[in-house]
C-alpha positions as CSV (number, residue, x, y, z in Angstrom):
1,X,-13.3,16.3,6.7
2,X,-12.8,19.3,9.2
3,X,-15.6,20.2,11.2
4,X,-15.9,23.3,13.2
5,X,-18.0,22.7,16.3
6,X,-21.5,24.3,16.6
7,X,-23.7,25.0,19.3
8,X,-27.1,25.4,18.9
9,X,-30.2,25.5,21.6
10,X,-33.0,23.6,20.0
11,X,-37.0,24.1,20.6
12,X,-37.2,23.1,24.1
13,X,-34.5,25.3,25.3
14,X,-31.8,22.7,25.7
15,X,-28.0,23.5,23.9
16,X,-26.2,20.8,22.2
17,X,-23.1,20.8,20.8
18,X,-22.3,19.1,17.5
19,X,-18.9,17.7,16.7
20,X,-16.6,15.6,15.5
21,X,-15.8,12.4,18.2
22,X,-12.5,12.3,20.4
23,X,-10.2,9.3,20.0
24,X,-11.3,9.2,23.8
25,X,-14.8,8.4,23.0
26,X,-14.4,5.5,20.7
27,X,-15.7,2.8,23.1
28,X,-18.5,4.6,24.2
29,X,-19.4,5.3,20.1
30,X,-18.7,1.8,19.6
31,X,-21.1,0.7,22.0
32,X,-24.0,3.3,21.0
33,X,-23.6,1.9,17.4
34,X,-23.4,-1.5,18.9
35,X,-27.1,-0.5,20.7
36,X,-28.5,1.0,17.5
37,X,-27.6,-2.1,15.7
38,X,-28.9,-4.5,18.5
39,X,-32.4,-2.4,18.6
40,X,-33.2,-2.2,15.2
41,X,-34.3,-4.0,12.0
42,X,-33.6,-1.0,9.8
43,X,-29.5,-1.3,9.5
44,X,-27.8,-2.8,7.0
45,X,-25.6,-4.8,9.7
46,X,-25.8,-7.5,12.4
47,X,-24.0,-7.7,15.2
48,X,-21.8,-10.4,13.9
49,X,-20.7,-8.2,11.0
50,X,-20.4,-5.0,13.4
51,X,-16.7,-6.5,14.8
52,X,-16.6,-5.2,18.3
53,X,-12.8,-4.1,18.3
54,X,-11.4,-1.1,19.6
55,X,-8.2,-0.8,16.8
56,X,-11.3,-0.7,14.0
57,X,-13.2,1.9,15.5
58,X,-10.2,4.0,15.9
59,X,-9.2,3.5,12.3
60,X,-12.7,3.8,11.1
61,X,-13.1,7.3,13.2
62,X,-9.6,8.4,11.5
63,X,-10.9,7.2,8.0
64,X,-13.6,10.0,8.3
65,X,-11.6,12.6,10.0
66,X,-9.2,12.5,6.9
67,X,-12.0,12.1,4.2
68,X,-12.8,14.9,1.7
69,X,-16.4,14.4,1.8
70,X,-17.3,12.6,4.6
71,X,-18.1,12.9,7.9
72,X,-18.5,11.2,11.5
73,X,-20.9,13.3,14.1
């Protein structure tokens, strides 16, 4: 799904930018998913099931950026 990038300046004065992720950025997204999965007892995956490989996270990032009605933040 196309995304047009927003920026918005929340409460305390700081401005974020919301967006769709860069191929560039897919290890670092990885690895933050990767953390959030580690961290928590609320996801529906372990780490064994989350596969940490590059090629998936690229494909699964494209899977989203051609998707009608979803989207990747």
């Amino acid at each position: 799904m196309k995304f047009q990038k927003k920026t918005r300046t929340l409460k305390s004065g700081k401005q974020i930018t919301v967006r769709a992720p860069e191929e560039s950025e897919a290890q670092s997204l990885m690895d933050l998913k990767r953390g959030y999965i580690k961290n928590t007892s609320t996801l529906p995956w372990t780490l064994a099931e989350y596969p940490k490989d590059i090629g998936n996270e690229l494909k699964l990032m494209k899977e989203y950026r051609e998707s009608e009605n979803s989207i990747l933040l």
